[in-house]
C-alpha positions as CSV (number, residue, x, y, z in Angstrom):
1,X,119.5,122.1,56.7
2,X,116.8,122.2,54.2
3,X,113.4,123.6,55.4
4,X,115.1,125.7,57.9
5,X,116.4,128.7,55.9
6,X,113.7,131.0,57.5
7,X,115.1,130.5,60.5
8,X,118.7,131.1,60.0
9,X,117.5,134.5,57.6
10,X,116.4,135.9,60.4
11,X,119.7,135.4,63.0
12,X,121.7,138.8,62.6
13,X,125.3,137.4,61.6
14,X,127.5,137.2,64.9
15,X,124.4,136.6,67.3
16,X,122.5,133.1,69.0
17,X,118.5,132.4,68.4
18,X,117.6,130.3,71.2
19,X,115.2,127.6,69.3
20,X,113.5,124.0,70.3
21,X,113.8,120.9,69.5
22,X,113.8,117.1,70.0
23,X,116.5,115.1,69.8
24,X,116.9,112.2,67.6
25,X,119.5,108.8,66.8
26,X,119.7,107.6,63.1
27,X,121.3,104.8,64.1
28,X,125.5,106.5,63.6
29,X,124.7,109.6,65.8
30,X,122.3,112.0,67.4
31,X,120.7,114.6,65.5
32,X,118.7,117.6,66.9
33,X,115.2,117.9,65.0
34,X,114.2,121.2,64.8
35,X,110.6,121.8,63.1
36,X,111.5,118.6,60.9
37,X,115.1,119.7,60.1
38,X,117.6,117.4,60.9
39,X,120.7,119.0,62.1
40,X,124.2,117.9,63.3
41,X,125.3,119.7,66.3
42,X,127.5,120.1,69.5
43,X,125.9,118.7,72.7
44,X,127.3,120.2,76.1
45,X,129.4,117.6,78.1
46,X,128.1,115.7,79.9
47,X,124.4,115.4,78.6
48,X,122.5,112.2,78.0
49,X,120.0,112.6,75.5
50,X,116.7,110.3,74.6
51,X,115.2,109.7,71.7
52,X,112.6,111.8,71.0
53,X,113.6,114.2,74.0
54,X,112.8,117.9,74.2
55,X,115.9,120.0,73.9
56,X,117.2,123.0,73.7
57,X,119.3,124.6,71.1
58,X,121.2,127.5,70.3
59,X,121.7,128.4,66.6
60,X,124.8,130.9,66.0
61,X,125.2,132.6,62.7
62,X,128.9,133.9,61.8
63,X,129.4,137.4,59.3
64,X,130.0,134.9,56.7
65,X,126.5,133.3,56.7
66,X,128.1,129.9,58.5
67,X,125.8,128.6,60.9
68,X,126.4,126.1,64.2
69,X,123.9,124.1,66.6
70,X,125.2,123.8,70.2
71,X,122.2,121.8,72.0
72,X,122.5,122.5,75.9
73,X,120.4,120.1,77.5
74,X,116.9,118.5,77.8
75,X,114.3,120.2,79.4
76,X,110.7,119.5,80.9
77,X,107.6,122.0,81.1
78,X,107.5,120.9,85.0
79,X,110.7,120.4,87.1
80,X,111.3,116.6,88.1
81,X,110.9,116.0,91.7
82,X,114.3,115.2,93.9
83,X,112.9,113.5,96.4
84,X,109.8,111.1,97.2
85,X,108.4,108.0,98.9
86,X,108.7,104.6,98.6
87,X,105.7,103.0,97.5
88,X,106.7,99.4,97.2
89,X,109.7,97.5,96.4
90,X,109.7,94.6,93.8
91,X,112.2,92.1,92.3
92,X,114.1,94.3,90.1
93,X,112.0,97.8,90.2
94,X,111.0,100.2,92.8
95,X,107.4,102.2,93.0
96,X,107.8,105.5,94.4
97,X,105.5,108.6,94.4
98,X,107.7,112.0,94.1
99,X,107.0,115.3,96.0
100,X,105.2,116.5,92.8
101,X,102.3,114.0,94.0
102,X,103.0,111.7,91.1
103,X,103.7,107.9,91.0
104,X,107.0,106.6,89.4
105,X,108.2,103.3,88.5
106,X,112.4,102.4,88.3
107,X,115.0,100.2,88.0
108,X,117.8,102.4,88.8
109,X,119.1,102.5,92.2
110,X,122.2,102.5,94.5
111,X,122.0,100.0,97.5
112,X,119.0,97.4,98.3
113,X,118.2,98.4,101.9
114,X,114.9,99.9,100.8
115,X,111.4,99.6,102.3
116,X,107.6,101.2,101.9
117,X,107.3,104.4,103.6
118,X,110.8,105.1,102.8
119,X,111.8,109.0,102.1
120,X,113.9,109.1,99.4
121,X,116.4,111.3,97.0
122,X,116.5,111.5,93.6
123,X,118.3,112.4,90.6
124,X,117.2,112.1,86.4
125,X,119.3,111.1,83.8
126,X,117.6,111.4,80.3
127,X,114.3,111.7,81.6
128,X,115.0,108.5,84.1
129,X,114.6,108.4,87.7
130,X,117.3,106.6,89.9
131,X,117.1,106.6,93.8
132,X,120.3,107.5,95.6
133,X,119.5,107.2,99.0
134,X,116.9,107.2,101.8
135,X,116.5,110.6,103.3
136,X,118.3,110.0,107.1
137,X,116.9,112.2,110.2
138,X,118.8,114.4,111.7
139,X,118.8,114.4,115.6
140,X,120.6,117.5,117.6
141,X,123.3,116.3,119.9
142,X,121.6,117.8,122.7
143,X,117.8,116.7,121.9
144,X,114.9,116.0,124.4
145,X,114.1,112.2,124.3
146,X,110.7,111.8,122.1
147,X,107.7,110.6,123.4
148,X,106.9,107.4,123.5
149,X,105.0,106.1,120.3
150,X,101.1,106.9,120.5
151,X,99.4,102.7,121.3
152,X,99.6,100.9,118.3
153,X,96.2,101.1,115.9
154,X,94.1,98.1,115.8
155,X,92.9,99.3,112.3
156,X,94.9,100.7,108.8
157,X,95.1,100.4,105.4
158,X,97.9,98.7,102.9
159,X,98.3,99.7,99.5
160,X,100.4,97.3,96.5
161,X,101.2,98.4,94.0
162,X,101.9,96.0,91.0
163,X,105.7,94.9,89.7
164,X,104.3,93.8,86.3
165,X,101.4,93.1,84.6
166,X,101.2,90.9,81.5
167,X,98.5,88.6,79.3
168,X,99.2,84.7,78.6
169,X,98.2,83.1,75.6
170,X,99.2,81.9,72.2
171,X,102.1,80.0,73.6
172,X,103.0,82.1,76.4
173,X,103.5,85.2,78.0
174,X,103.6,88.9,76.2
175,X,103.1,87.5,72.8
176,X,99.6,88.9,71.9
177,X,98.3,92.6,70.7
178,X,100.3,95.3,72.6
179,X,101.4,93.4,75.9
180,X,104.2,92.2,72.9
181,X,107.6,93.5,73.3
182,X,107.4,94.4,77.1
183,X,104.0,96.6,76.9
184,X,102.5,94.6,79.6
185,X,98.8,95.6,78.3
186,X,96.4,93.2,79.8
187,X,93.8,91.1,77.4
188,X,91.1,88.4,78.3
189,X,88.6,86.8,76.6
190,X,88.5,85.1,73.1
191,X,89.0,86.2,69.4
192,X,88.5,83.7,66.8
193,X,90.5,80.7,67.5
194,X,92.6,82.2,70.7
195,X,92.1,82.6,74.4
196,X,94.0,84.7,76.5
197,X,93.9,85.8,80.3
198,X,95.6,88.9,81.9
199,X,97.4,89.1,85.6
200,X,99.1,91.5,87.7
201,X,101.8,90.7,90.1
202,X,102.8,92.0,93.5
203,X,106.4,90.6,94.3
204,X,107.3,89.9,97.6
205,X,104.8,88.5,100.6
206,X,103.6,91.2,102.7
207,X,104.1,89.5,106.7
208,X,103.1,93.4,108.2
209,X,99.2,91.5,107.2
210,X,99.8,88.1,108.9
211,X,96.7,87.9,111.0
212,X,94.6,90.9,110.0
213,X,90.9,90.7,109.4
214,X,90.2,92.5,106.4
215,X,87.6,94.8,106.1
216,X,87.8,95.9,102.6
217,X,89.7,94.8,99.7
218,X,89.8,97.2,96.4
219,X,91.1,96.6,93.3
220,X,92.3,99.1,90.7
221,X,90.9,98.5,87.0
222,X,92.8,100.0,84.6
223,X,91.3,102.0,81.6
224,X,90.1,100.4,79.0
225,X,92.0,99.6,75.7
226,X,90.1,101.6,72.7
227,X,89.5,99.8,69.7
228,X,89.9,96.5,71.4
229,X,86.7,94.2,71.5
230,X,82.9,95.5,72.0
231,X,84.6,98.4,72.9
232,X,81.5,100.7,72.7
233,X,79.1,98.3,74.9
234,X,79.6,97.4,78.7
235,X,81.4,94.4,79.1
236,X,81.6,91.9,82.0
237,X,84.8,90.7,83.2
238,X,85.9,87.9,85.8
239,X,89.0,88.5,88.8
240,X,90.6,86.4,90.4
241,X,93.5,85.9,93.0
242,X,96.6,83.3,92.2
243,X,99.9,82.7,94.5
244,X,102.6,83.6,91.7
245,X,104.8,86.2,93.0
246,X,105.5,87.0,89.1
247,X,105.3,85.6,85.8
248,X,105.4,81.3,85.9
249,X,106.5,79.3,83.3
250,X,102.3,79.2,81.9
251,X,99.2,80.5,82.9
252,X,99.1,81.4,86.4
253,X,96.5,78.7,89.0
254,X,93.1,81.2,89.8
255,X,92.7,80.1,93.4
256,X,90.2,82.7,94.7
257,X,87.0,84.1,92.5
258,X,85.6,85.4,90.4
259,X,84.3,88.4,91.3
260,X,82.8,89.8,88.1
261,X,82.0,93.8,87.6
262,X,80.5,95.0,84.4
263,X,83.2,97.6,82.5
264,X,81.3,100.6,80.7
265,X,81.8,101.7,77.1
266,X,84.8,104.3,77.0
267,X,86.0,103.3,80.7
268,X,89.0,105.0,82.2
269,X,89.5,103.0,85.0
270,X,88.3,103.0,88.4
271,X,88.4,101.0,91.9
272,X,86.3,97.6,92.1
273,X,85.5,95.7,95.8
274,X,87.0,92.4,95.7
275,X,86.0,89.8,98.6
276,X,87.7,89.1,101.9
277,X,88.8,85.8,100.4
278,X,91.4,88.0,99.0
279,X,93.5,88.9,101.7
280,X,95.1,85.8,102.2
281,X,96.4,85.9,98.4
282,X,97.7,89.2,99.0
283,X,99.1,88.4,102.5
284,X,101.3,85.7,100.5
285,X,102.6,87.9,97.5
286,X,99.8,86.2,95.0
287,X,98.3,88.7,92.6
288,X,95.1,89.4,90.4
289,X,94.3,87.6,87.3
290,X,91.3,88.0,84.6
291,X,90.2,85.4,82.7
292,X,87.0,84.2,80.7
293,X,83.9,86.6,79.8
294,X,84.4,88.9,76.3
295,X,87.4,90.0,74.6
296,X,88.7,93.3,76.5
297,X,92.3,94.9,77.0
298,X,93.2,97.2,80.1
299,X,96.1,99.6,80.2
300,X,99.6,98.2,81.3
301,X,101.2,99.1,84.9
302,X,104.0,100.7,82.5
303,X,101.0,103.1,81.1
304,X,99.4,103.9,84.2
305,X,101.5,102.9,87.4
306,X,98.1,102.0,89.5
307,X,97.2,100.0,86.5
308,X,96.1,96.5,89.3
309,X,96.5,99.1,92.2
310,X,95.2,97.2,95.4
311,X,94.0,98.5,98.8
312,X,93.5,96.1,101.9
313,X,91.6,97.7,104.9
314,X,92.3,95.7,107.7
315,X,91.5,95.3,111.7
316,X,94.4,93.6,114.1
């Protein structure tokens, strides 16, 4: 309790002082960290706390100068959203933007029957998303039959969204800079006596494309990595497309490319045109790899979800 006498001084004995804090494992137990004093405390059942998480706490003070900590949950300063849309579904995680407009990545979920366009609910367990279910339409019992569907478009647009991003290099993949220990930053280039290459991956083949002419392809470039390279000068970078749904055993085989795009000093990201040449790697679940040019390191898909974000205009 050390450091925190000020603020039990001025509880009135036999009263609460609502106060804020974070909480915190030391590797036995949780802790709630309140202005840098470690305290043990009661946590309302059930509560599942991260590391690190705001909390909130309630500090009682008895006529005898004996003080307790009850901590009764985590909290946010915006509420989580409980329901959203299914951006794109992956191998093992789902992308999904929430009613609060913002993207979300998870690998919680109940069931598999899940597709893009999806509505979905949600629920948040120590700041985690898990999807519960898809969001079923009610019909009344004594409903006028719909019209039929409007003719089908002979244009539209698909968005993927990428399941992982990674660099390759110094004997495989995630073992250089910050892409180590599942960051999934993205590096290219050389430095010194090593050469690495970054990719992004999209999963499963997309057969809703199968003989579209693509109009437009965009690409998504993260922002760039401070500190990392020529970092204030532009820099030139080279994309290209590769079949690998996700990570192969090496580097992945650049089959389309390059398109190269000059990255300014300080960039935080923005949308690139890629060629139509594209489209048929994207059709097949293939992905987006840089490679060559100077050193440079992108944000992961972990930091930014539309870190490798790609949109395919097409006409049927």
């Amino acid at each position: 309790m050390a450091g925190f006498e000020k603020t039990l001084a001025a509880i009135p004995a036999g009263t609460t002082r609502r106060t804020y804090g974070v909480a915190y494992w030391n590797g036995s137990e949780w802790l709630a960290n309140i202005n840098g004093s470690l305290l043990r405390a009661r946590w309302l059942d059930p509560i599942q706390p991260l590391q690190n998480g705001k909390i909130v706490v309630d500090i009682s003070q008895d006529e005898y100068g004996q003080a307790t900590a009850l901590v009764l949950g985590g909290y946010t300063d915006q509420p989580r959203p409980s329901s959203g849309s299914i951006l794109t579904v992956g191998v093992d995680e789902i992308v999904f933007t929430g009613d609060d407009g913002g993207a979300y990545v998870t690998d919680r979920f109940i069931g598999t029957a899940y597709s893009p366009g999806d509505p979905v609910y949600l629920t948040w367990d120590a700041a985690r998303p898990t999807i519960i279910g898809v969001i079923s339409a009610i019909t009344p019992p004594d409903a006028v039959a719909p019209p039929p569907p409007p003719p089908s478009s002979t244009s539209g647009q698909t968005s993927s969204v990428a399941t992982a991003s990674d660099t390759f290099g110094v004997g495989g993949w995630g073992r250089w800079a910050t892409s180590q220990n599942g960051g999934e930053d993205v590096y290219t280039g050389t430095l010194g006596a090593y050469t690495v290459t970054g990719s992004w991956f999209y999963g499963a083949p997309k057969p809703e494309l199968a003989g579209k002419t693509f109009t437009r392809i965009r690409f998504k470039v993260p922002a760039r990595l401070p500190g990392v390279g020529a970092y204030n000068s532009p820099v030139d970078i080279n994309i290209y497309g590769h079949y690998s749904q996700s990570r192969p055993g090496g580097d992945v085989t650049r089959v389309v490319g390059p398109v190269t795009v000059t990255i300014a000093p300080g960039s935080s990201g923005g949308y690139v045109d890629l060629t139509g040449a594209f489209g048929p790697v994207i059709e097949a679940g293939g992905g987006i790899s840089i490679a060559g040019g100077s050193y440079i390191g992108f944000a992961s898909r972990l930091d930014d979800p539309m870190s490798g974000h790609i949109l395919s205009d097409w006409t049927a």
